[in-house]
C-alpha positions as CSV (number, residue, x, y, z in Angstrom):
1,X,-60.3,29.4,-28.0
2,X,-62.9,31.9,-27.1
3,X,-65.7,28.8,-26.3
4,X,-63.1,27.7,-23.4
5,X,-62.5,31.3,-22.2
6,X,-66.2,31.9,-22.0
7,X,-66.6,27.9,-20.3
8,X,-64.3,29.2,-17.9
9,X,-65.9,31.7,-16.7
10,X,-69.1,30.2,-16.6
11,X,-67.3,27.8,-14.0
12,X,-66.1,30.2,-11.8
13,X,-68.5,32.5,-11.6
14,X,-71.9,31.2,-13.1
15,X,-73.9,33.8,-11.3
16,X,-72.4,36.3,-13.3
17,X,-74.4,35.2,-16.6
18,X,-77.5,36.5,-17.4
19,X,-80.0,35.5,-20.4
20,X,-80.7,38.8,-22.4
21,X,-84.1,37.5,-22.9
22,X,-84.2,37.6,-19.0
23,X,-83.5,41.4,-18.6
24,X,-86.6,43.5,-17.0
25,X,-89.0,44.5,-20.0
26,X,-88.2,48.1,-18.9
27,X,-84.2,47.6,-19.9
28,X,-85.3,45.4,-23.2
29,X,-87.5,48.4,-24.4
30,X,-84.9,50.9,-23.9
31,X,-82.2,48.8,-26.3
32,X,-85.0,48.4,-28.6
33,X,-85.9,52.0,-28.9
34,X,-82.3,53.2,-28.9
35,X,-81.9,50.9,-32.3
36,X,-84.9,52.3,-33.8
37,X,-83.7,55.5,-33.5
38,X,-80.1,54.5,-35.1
39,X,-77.8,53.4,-32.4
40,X,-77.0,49.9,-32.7
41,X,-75.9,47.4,-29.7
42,X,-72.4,45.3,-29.5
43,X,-74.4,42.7,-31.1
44,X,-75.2,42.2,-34.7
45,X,-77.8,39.9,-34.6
46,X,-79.8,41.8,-31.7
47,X,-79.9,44.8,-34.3
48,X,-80.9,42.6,-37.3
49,X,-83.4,40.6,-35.2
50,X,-85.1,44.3,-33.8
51,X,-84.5,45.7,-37.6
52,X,-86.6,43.3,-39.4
53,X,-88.6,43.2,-36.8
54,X,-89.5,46.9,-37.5
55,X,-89.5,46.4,-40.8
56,X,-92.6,43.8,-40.8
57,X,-94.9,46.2,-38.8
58,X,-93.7,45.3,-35.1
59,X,-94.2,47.7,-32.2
60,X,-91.4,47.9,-29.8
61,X,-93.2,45.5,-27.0
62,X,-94.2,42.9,-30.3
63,X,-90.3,43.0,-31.0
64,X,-89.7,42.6,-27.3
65,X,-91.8,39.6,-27.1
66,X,-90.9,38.4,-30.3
67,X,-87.3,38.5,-29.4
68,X,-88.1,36.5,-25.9
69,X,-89.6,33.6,-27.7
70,X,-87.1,33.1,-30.1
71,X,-84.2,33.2,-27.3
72,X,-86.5,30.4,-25.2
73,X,-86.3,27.8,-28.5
74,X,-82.4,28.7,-29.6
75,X,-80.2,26.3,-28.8
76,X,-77.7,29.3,-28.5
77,X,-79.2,31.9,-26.1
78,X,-77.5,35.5,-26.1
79,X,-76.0,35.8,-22.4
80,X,-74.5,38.6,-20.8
81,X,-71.1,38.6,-18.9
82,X,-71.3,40.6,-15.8
């Protein structure tokens, strides 16, 4: 039910969408930070994905680029409705 809401709206307004992994670096470093320091997004697997990232020995702009090449190869891309 929620796959045809969201197909909808991908009709009707397309230009609306935007990749996260498209988001200025500026924007990506600031959600990146802000989880380091505690405060999580609306999206579970953005906070794991920076977590473990962190975890390993990743600098914010490694997690950042890190996070960019794995949207490119997923077959499910994290998009914002706007």
């Amino acid at each position: 039910m929620l796959q045809d809401r969201l197909g909808k709206l991908s009709q009707v307004n397309p230009q609306k969408q935007r990749l996260v992994a498209d988001l200025p670096p500026a924007v990506q470093l600031n959600a990146i930070s802000q989880i380091l320091a505690g405060q999580n997004t609306t999206n579970p697997q953005i906070n794991t994905f920076v977590k473990q990232s962190a975890a390993q020995g990743m600098t914010p702009e490694q997690i950042r680029l890190a996070f960019i090449e794995e949207q490119r190869k997923s077959s499910n891309p994290l998009i914002i409705l706007g």
